[in-house]
C-alpha positions in Angstrom: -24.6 34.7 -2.5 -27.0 33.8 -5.0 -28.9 31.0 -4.1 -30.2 29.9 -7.9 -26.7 28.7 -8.5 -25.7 25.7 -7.3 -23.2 23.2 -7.5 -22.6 19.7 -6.0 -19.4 18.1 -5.4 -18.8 14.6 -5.5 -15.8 12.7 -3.7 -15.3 15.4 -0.9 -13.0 13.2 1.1 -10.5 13.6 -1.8 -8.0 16.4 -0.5 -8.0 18.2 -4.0 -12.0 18.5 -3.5 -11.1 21.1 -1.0 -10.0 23.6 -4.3 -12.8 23.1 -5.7 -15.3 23.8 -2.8 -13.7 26.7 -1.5 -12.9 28.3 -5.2 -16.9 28.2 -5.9 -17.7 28.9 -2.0 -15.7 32.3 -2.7 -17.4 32.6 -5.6 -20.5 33.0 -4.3 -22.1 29.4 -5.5 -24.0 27.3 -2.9 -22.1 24.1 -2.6 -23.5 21.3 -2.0 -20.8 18.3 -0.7 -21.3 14.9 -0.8 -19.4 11.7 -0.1 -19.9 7.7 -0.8 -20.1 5.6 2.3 -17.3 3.2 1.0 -16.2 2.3 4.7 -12.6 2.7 4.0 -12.7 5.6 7.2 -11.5 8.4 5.0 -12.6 11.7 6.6 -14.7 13.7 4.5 -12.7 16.3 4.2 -15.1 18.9 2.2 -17.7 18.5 4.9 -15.3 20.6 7.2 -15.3 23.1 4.9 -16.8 26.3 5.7 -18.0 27.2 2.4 -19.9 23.9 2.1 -23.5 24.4 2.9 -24.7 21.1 2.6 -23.6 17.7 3.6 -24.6 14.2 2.4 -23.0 10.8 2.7 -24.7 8.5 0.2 -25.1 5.0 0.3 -22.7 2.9 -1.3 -24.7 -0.2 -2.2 -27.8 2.5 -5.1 -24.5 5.2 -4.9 -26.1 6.1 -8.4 -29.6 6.3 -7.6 -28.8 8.3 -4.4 -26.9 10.5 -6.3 -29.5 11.1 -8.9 -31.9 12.0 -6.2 -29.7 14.5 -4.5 -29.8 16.1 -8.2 -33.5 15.8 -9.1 -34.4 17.3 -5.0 -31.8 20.5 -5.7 -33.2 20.5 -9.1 -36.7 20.6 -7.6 -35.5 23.4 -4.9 -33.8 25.6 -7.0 -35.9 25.5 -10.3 -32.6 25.6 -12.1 -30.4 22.4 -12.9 -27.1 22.1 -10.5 -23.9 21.8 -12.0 -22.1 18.2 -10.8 -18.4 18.4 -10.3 -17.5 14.7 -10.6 -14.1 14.6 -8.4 -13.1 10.7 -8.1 -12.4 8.3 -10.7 -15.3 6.0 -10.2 -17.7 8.5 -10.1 -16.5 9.5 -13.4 -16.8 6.5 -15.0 -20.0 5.8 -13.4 -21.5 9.2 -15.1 -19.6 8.3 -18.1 -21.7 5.4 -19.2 -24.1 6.3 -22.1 -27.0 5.8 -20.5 -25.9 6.9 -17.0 -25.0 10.5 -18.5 -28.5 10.7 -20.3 -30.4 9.9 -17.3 -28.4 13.0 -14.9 -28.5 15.3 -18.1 -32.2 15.6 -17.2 -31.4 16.8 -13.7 -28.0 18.4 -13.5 -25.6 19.8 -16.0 -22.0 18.0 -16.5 -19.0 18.9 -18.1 -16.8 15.4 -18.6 -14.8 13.5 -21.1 -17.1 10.8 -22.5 -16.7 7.0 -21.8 -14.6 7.0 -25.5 -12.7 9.4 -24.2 -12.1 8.4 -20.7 -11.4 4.7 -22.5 -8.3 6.7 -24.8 -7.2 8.3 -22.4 -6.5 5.8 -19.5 -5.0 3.7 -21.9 -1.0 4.3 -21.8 -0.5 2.3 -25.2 -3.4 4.0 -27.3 -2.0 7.4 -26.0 1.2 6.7 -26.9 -0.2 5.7 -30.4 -2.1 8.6 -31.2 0.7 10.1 -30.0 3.0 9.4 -32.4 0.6 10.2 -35.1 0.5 13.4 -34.5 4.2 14.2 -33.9 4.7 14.2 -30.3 7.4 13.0 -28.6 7.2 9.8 -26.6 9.3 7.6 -24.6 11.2 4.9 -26.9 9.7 1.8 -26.2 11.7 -1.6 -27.2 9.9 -5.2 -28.2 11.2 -8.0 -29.0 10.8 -9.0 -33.2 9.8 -12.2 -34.9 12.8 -15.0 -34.6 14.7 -13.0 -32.4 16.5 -14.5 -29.2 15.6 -13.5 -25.4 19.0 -12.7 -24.9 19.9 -10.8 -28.0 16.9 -8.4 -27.0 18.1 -7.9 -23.8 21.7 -6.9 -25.1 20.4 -4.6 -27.3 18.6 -2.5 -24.6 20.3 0.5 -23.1 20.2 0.7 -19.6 18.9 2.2 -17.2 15.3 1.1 -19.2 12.3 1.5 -17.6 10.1 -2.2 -17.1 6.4 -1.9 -16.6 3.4 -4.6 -17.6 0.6 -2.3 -19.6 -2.0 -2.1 -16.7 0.0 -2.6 -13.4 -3.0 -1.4 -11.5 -5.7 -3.8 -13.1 -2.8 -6.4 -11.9 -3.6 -5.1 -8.2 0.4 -3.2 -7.8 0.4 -0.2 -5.8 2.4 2.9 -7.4 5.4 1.8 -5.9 5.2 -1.8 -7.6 4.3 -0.8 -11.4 7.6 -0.4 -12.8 11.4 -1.2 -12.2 14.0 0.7 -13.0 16.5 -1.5 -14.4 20.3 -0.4 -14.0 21.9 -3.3 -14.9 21.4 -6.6 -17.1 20.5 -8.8 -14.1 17.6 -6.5 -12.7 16.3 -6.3 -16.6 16.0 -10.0 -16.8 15.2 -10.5 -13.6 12.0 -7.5 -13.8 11.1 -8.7 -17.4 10.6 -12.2 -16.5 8.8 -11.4 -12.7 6.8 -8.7 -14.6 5.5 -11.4 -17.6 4.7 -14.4 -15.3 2.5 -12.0 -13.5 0.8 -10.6 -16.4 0.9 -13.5 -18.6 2.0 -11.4 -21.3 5.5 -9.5 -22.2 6.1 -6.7 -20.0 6.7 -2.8 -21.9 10.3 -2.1 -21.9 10.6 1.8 -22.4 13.7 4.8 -22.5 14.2 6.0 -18.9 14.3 9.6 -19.3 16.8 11.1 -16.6 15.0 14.8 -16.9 12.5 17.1 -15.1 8.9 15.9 -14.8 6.4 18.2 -15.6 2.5 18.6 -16.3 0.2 20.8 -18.5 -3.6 20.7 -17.3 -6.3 21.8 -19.2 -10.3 22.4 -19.3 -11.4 21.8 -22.5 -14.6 21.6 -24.2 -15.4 20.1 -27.6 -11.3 19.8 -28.2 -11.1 23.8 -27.3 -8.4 24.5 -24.7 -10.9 27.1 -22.3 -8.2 27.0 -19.3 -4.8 25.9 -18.7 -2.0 25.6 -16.5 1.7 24.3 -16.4 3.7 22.9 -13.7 7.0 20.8 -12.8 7.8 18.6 -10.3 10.3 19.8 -7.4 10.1 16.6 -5.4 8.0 13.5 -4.9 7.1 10.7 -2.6 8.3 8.2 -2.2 11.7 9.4 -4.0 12.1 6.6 -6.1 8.7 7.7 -7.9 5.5 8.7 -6.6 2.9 11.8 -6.5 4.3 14.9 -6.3 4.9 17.1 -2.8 6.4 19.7 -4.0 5.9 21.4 -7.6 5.9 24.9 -9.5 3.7 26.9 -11.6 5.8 27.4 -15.1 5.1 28.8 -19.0 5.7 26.2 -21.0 4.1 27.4 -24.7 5.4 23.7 -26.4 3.7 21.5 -23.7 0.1 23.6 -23.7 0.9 23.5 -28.1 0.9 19.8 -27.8 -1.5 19.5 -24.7 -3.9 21.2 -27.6 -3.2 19.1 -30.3 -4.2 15.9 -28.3 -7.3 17.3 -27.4 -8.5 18.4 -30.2 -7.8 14.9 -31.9 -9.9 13.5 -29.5 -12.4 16.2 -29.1 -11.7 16.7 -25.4 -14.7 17.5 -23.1 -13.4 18.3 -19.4 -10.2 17.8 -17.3 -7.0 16.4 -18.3 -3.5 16.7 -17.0 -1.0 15.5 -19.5 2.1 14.7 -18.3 5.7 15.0 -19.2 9.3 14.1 -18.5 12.5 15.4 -20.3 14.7 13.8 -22.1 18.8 13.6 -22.3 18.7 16.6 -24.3 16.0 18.7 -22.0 13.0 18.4 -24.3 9.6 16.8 -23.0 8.0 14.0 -23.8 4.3 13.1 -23.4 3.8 10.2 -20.8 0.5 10.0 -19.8 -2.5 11.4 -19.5 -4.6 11.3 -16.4 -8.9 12.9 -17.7 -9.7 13.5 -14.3 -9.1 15.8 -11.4 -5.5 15.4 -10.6 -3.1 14.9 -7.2 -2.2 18.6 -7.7 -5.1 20.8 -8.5 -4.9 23.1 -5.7 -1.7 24.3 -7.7 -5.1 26.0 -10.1 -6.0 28.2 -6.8 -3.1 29.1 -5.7 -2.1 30.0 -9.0 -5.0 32.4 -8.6 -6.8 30.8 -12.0 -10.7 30.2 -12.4 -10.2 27.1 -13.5 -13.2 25.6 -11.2 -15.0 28.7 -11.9 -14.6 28.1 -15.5 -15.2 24.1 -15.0 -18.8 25.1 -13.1 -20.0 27.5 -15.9 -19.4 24.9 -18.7 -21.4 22.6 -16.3 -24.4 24.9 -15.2 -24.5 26.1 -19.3 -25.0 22.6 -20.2 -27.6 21.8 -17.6 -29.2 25.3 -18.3 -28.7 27.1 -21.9 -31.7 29.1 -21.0 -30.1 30.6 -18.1 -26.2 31.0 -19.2 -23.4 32.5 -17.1 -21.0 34.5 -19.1 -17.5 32.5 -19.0 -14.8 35.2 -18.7 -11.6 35.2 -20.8 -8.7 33.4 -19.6 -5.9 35.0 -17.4 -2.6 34.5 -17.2 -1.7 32.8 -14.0 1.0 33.8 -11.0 4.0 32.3 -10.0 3.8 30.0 -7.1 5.4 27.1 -5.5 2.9 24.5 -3.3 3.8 21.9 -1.0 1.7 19.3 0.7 2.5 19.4 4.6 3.6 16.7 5.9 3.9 14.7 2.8 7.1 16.8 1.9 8.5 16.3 5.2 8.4 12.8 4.4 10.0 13.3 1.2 13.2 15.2 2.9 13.5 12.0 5.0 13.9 9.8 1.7 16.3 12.3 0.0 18.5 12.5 2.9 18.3 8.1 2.9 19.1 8.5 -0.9 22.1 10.8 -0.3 20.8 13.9 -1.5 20.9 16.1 1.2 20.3 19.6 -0.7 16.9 18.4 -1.5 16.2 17.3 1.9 17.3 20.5 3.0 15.3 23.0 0.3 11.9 20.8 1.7 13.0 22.1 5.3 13.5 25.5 3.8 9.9 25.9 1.4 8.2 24.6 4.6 9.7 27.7 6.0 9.6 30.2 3.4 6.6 32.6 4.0 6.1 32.4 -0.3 5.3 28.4 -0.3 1.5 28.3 -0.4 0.3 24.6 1.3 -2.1 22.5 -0.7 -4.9 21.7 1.9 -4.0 24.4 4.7 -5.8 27.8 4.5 -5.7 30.2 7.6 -9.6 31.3 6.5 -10.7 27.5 6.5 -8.3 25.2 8.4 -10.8 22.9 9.6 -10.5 20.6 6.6 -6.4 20.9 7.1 -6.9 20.1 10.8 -9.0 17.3 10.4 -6.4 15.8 7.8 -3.9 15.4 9.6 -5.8 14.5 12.7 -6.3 11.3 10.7 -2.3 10.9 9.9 -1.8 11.4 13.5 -4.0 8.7 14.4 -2.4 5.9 11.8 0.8 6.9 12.9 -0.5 6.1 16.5 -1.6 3.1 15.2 2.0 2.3 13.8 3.7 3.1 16.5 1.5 0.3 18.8 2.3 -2.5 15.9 6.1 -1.8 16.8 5.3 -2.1 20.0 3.9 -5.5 19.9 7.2 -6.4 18.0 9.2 -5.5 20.6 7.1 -7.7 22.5 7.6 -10.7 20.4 4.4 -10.0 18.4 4.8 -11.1 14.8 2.2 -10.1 12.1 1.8 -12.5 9.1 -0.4 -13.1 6.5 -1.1 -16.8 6.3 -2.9 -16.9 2.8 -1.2 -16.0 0.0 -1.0 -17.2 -3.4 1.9 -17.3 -5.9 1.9 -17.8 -9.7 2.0 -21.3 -9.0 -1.7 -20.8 -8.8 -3.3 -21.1 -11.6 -5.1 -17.6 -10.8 -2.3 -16.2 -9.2 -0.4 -13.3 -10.5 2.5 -12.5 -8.7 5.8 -13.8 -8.0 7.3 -14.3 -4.7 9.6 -11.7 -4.8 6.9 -9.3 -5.7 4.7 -10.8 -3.2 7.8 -10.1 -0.1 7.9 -6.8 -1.3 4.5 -5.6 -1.0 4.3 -7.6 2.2 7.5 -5.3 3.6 6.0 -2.4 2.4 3.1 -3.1 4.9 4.8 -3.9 7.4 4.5 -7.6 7.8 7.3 -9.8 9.1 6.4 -12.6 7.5 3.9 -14.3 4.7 2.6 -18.1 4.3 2.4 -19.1 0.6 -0.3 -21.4 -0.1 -0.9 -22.1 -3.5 -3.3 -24.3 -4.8 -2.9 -28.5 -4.1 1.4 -28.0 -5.0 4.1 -26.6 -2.2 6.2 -23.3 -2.9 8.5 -23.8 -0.6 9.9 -26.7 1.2 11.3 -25.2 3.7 11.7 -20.9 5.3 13.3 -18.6 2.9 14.1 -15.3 3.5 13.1 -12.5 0.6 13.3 -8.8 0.7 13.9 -8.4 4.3 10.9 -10.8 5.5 10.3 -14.4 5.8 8.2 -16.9 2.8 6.9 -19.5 5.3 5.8 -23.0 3.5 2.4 -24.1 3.3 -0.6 -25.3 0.8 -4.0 -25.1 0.8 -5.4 -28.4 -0.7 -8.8 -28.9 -2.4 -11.2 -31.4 -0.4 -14.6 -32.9 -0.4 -14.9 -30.6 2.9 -13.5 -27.7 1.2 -10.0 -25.8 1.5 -8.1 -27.2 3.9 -5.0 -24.5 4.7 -1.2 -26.6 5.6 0.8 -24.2 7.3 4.5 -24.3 8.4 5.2 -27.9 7.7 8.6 -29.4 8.2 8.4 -31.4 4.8 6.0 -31.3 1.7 3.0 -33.1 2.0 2.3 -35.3 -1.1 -0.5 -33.8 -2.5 -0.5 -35.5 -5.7 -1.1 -39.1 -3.9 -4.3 -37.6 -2.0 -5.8 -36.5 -5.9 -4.8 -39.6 -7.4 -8.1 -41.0 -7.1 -10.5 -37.4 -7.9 -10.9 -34.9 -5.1 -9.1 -35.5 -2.2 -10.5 -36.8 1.3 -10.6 -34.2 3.9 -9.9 -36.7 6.8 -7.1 -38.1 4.9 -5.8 -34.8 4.1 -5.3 -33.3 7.7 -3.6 -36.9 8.5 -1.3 -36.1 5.9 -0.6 -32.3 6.6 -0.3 -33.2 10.2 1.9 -36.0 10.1 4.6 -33.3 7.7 4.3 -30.9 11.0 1.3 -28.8 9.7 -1.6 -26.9 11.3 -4.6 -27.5 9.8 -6.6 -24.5 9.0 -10.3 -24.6 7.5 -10.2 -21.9 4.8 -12.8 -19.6 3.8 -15.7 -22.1 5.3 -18.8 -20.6 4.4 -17.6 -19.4 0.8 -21.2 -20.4 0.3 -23.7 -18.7 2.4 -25.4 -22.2 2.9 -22.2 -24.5 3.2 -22.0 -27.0 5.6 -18.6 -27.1 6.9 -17.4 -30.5 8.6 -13.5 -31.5 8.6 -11.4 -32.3 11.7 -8.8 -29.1 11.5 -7.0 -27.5 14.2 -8.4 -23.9 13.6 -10.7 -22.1 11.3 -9.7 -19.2 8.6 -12.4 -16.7 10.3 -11.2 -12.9 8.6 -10.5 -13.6 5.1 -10.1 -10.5 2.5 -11.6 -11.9 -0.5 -14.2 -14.1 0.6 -16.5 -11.2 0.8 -17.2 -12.0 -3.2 -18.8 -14.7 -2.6 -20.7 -13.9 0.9 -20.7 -10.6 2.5 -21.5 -12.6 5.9 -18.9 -15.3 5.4 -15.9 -14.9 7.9 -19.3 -13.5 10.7 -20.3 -17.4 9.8 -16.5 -18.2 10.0 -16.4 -16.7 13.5 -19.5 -18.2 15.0 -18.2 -21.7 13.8 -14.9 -21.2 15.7 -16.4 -20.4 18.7 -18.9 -23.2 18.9 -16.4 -25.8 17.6 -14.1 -24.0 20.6 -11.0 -24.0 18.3 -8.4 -21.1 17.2 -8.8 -18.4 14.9 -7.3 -17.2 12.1 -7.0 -14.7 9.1 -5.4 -14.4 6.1 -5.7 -12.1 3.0 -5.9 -14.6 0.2 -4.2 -12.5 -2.0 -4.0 -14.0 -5.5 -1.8 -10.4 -6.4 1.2 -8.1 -5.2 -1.9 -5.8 -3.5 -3.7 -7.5 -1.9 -1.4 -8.9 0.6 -2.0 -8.0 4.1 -5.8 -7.0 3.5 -6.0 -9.7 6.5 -3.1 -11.0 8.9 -2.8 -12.5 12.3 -1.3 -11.3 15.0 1.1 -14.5 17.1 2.4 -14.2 20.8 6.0 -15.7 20.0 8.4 -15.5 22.2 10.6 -16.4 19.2 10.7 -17.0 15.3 10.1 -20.6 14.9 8.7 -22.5 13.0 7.3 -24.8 15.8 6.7 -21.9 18.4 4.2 -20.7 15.2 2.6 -23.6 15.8 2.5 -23.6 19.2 1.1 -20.2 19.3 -1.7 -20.9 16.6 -2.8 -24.2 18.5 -3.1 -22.7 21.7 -4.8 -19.5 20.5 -2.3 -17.5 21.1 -3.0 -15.1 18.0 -5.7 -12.8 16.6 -7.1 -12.9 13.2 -6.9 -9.0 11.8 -9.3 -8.2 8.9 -8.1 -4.7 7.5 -9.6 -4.1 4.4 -12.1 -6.3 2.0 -10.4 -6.9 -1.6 -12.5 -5.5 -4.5 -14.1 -7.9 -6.2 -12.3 -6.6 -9.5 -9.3 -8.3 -8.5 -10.5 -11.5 -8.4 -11.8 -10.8 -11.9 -8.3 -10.6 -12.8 -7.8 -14.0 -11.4 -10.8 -15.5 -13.4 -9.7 -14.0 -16.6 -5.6 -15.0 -15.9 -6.8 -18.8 -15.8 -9.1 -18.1 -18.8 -6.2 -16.8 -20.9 -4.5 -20.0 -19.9 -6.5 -22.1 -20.9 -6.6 -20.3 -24.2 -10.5 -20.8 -24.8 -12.5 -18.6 -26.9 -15.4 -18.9 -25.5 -13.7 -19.1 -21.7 -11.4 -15.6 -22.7 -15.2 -14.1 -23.6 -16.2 -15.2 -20.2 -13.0 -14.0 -18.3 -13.8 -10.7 -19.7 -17.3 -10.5 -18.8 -16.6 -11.7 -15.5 -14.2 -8.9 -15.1 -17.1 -6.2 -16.2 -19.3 -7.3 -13.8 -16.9 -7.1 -11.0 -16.2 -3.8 -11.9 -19.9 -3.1 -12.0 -20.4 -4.4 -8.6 -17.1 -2.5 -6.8 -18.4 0.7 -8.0 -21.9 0.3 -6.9 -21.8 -1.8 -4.3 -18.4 -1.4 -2.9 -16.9 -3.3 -0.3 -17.8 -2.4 2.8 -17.6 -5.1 5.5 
């Protein structure tokens, strides 16, 4: 090994870190591993690794700073600069600020797409844009034109169409929420009208293209292609859409032509997977393009490419011109076929739900096949693999005790959750009883702001909406759950802010419990309304008051009354950040009650919500409102939220 070259990996609890570690480890480069303390229990899965030789978990409240000194110490050992391998997204971005990426110049070198490029990139629309002017193929996309009806641009449509809003993620959807896939005339309307009250704007309607997906990767520096690799997509999960589990090398000159072509437009520095999807007719056409290391770059090892190799000597060049490694010429790469284990498993399970047996049974038969190289597992360093799945084991274990507890009459419901009748919320109830099946919830409470979305239980995409409110007081939010009628609300405002005293009378006398929400919003509140229980785990409070639902929980206990969570989820993704577990021997709405006044329940905090989201919410009541000056402060808000996830995180 020599010593003088050194490389440090960011991210390592990433699975595709792993390639990148053990490509350089084999290599001969001393790799250094480290990984942000973001509490969200991810293993590190590169410190298992037995060609890391160092291990560091830094801090994610100064991640930057502690970053930087992990460079300028190595830089200091070595007497040469390290090459940084950014893996994750926000470390990317982070480096790709001007001034962040002239202050680690001095002590590492980096190869990276700048923020301009990242910006481009990560932008669906602008791709598509540039896109078209250079020739490339894209997706038709279909918008409505001046004076023309609704309805006469939904009959013009073909179907099946593909419905998406333009930044499903910034709107807090998981994967699984971002688009529809609209087969008939119904689920168009339907999708287009859900999607656009929830992004206050008209939704993309694009072609759905029935053909293969497949990806092109490249290094590239200064818009040069250095390294490149194509694959497609043998299956995914979950089968309706998702990452891929199973894919294939393959030479595909016209995607790598007009992978080319797009980087040298923008003058490409670093990774980029561009991806694709055939048409009718078999012919790709550009979808996406994702500057970053991507779901399935262990395909570049297995492939036997350098492609990391190649990635580090651009790097350490940069960071040392004086001291250059020769960067050898591109060869072509093997045929392989990689699966992730158990992920594909999981995928044979939804083909054989969907009806497509043969697929099911080709996962069974890959998993099998001596020739199918796994993405994470290597016999000469399993411990990483081992580890991995350790940690599915474990949240399976998990999921198998919450079905216990339902077949013990233990319900798990989220009683916080705001629909678009909010004036920051942004998504629909349906949307909302998706995402709340999807984490396995049996029920949600929707309490938007001083109005009632529901008079009464509905049932909605296999769970239950259960009515409630959550009413601004003198005293604070005062939560109104499972009512038998609608309180009045708009009697108690008639005269300013309502009174909390009068308030819990009201809710009380409709059949409500009365829930203090989110009391110490303010670190130095002074919390002081006659409820029946008080909101003590809430997800997004943490904005406001790191210590807020400790406070919460102290002020329960000394006022001896019931605790409660909910998520407060003002989007699809947030739902079930926090939930509460009930004792009920049945689904009622009075043995809810029962079970919440007697404290027969347990307030569940499972993840904080980043503060980015509620940026959203800021800037969705700004656009309202339509404001200049309150639009130029919706977006600022929305920066520094940013700002603060990525440096301080959200750690409880």
């Amino acid at each position: 090994m020599v010593d003088s070259l050194v490389a440090i990996i960011t991210d390592v609890k990433y699975r595709m870190s792993l390639a990148v570690i053990r490509d350089l480890g084999a290599a001969g480069v001393r790799v250094i591993s480290c990984h942000k303390d973001d509490g969200d229990g991810s293993p590190p899965l590169g410190f298992f690794s037995k060609y890391t030789s160092e291990r560091h978990t830094l801090p994610a409240d100064g991640y930057e700073d502690a970053l930087y000194d992990l460079c300028k110490v190595t830089l200091d050992n070595t007497g040469k600069l390290p090459a940084l391998l950014p893996v994750g997204a926000s470390t990317l971005a982070m480096l790709a600020v001007p001034e962040t990426h002239a202050r680690f110049s001095s002590v590492c070198g980096l190869c990276m797409p700048t923020e301009g490029q990242l910006s481009l990139l990560n932008d669906k629309g602008r791709v598509a844009e540039l896109a078209i002017t250079l020739g490339i193929p894209v997706p038709a996309f279909y918008a409505i034109e001046d004076g023309e009806s609704i309805d006469s641009f939904f009959d013009r449509i073909p179907l099946p169409c593909v419905i998406k809003p333009r930044w499903g993620e910034g709107l807090g959807l998981t994967a699984a929420l971002r688009y529809t896939i609209a087969q008939n005339p119904d689920e168009l309307r339907q999708s287009y009208e859900d999607f656009s009250r929830l992004a206050g704007e008209p939704p993309l309607v694009q072609e759905y293209l029935p053909g293969e997906a497949k990806g092109c990767s490249v290094l590239a520096h200064n818009g040069k292609i250095i390294r490149k690799i194509s694959h497609k997509r043998v299956r995914e999960y979950p089968v309706t859409g998702g990452p891929s589990t199973c894919c294939d090398t393959v030479h595909e000159p016209q995607l790598e032509d007009i992978a080319a072509q797009l980087a040298d437009a923008v003058g490409l520095t670093g990774l980029s997977m561009f991806e694709f999807k055939d048409d009718s007719d078999g012919k790709p056409r550009l979808l996406e393009v994702n500057p970053r290391v991507w779901g399935s770059y262990p395909l570049t090892r297995i492939a036997k490419t350098d492609f990391t190799y190649a990635w580090f000597t651009l790097s350490w060049n940069n960071g040392n011109p004086g001291s250059p490694i020769i960067c050898q010429t591109e060869k072509a790469y093997r045929s392989r076929r990689m699966l992730f284990f158990p992920s594909d498993l999981a995928s044979a399970k939804g083909y054989i739900r969907a009806g497509k047996s043969k697929l099911a049974l080709r996962a069974v038969f890959d998993l099998l096949r001596p020739g199918t190289k796994d993405g994470l597992f290597e016999w000469s360093d399993a411990r990483p693999a081992l580890r991995y799945w350790r940690s599915l084991l474990k949240r399976n274990t998990q999921q198998i005790i919450e079905n216990t507890e339902r077949e013990h009459s233990v319900l798990h419901i989220d009683l916080h959750v705001h629909t678009t009748l909010s004036s920051d919320g942004r998504a629909t109830k349906e949307m909302l009883a998706r995402s709340a099946a999807s984490r396995g919830l049996d029920a949600i409470v929707l309490t938007d702001h001083d109005v009632c979305a529901l008079e009464a239980p509905e049932r909605c995409e296999g769970i239950w909406l259960l009515p409630g409110c959550e009413i601004s007081t003198d005293a604070g939010h005062i939560l109104g759950l499972f009512f038998d009628r609608p309180p009045d609300i708009a009697s108690l405002r008639s005269n300013g802010v309502a009174s909390a005293t009068k308030a819990v009378s009201m809710l009380r006398e409709c059949g409500a419990v009365t829930v203090l929400a989110h009391p110490f919003i303010r670190e130095n509140a002074r919390p002081d309304a006659p409820v029946d229980c008080i909101e003590s785990a809430n997800s997004r409070v943490y904005f406001k008051n790191p210590r807020a639902n400790a406070q919460a929980e102290t002020l329960a206990l000394s006022l001896n009354l019931p605790m409660a969570a909910g998520s407060d989820a003002h989007a699809a993704g947030e739902v079930g950040n926090a939930y509460t577990v009930f004792e009920a021997p049945d689904f009622s709405l009075p043995e809810l009650r029962n079970a919440l006044l007697s404290g027969r329940c347990r307030p569940v905090l499972v993840k904080n919500t980043p503060r980015r989201l509620k940026g959203l919410s800021q800037f969705r009541q700004a656009r309202r409102s339509r404001n200049p000056l309150k639009l130029m402060k919706g977006l600022a808000y929305i920066g520094y939220c940013m700002m603060l996830d990525i440096f301080r995180g959200t750690k409880s």
